[in-house]
LODRENRO-543458 format. One line per field, with one value per residue (C-alpha): residue in three letters; x, y, z. Coordinates in steps of 0.02 Angstrom, whole numbers. Example, Ala and Ser with C-alpha at 12.3 -4.5 7.8 and 13.67 -1.06 7.14 Angstrom:
// residues 2
r <- (Ala  Ser)
px <- (615  684)
py <- (-225  -53)
pz <- (390  357)
// end
This chain:
// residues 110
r <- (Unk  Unk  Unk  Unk  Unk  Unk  Unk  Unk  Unk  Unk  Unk  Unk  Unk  Unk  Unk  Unk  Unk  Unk  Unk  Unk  Unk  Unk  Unk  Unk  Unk  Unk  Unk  Unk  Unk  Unk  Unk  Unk  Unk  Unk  Unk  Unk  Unk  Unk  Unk  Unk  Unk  Unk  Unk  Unk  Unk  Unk  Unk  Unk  Unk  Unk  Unk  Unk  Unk  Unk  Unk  Unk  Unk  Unk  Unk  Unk  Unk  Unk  Unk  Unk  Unk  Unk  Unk  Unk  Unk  Unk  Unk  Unk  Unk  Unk  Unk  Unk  Unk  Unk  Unk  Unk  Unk  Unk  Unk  Unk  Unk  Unk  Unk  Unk  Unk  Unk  Unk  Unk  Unk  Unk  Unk  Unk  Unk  Unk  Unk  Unk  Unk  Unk  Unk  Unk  Unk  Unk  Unk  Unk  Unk  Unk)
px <- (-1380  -1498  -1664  -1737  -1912  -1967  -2116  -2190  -2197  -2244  -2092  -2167  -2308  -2259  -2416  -2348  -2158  -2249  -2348  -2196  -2088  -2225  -2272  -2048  -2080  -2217  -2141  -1963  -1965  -1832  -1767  -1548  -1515  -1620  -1564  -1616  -1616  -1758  -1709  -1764  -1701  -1772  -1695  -1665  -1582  -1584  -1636  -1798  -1857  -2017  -2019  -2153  -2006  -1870  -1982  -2024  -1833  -1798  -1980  -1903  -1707  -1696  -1860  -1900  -1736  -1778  -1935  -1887  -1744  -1845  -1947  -1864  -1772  -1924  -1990  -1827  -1840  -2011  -1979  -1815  -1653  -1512  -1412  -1248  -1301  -1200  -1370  -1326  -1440  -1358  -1403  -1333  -1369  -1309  -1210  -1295  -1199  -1165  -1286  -1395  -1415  -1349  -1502  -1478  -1319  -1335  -1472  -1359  -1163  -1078)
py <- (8326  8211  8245  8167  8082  7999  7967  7894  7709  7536  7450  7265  7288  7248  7349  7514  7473  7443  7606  7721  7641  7683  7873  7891  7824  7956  8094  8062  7959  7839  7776  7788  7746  7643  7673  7548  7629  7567  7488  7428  7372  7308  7342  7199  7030  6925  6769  6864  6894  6838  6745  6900  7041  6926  6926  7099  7144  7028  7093  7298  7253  7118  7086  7278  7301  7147  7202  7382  7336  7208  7312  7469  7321  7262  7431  7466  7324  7345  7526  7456  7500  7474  7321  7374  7535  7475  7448  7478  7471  7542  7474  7605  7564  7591  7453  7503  7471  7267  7281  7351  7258  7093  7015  7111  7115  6924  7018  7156  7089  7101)
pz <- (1539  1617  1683  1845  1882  2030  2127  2277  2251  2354  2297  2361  2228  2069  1994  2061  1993  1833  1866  1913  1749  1637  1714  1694  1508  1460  1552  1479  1324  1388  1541  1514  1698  1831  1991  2110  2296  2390  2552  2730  2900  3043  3204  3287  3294  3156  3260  3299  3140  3090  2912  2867  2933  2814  2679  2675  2702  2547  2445  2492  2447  2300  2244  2181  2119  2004  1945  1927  1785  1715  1680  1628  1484  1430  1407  1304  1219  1166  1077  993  1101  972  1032  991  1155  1320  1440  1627  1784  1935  2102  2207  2377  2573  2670  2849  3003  3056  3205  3107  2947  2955  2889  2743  2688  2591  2471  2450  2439  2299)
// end
């Protein structure tokens, strides 16, 4: 049985990932699975994009999901997660339409 937390959260801040991680931690005791799901587009063509609109597109997509499971291990690590215990972090994520999202699709490719 698991049990679910989640929370409103500024995913480009790396004070409110911290934040959110922490409130999970004393709500739940442990965090067994981070799912990473935080994602934005910009409508339009990738040759128009500012460098500000790519950044934030790479801050929303890759960045967050970095900090978020770094983290949730360091957290683990800290109150002694047995090393022999298989640690996973599942990105699950949508693959938006080509004309959509082709700017992000290089942060998010497997």
């Amino acid at each position: 049985m698991f049990e679910l937390f989640q929370g409103p959260t500024d995913v480009t801040k790396e004070t409110e990932i911290e934040s959110m991680i922490s409130q999970t931690l004393n709500k739940l005791g442990q965090i067994d699975i981070l799912v990473n799901n935080s994602g934005v587009t910009m409508r339009k063509e990738p040759e128009n994009l500012s460098g500000d609109e790519w950044d934030h597109v790479l801050n929303v997509n890759l960045r967050a999901c970095f900090l978020a499971s770094k983290t949730v291990y360091t957290q683990n690590a800290r109150s002694g997660f047995r090393k022999d215990n298989k640690y996973r972090v599942y990105d699950i994520y949508l693959r938006w339409w080509w004309e959509m999202a082709r700017h992000i699709l290089p942060a998010k490719e497997e």
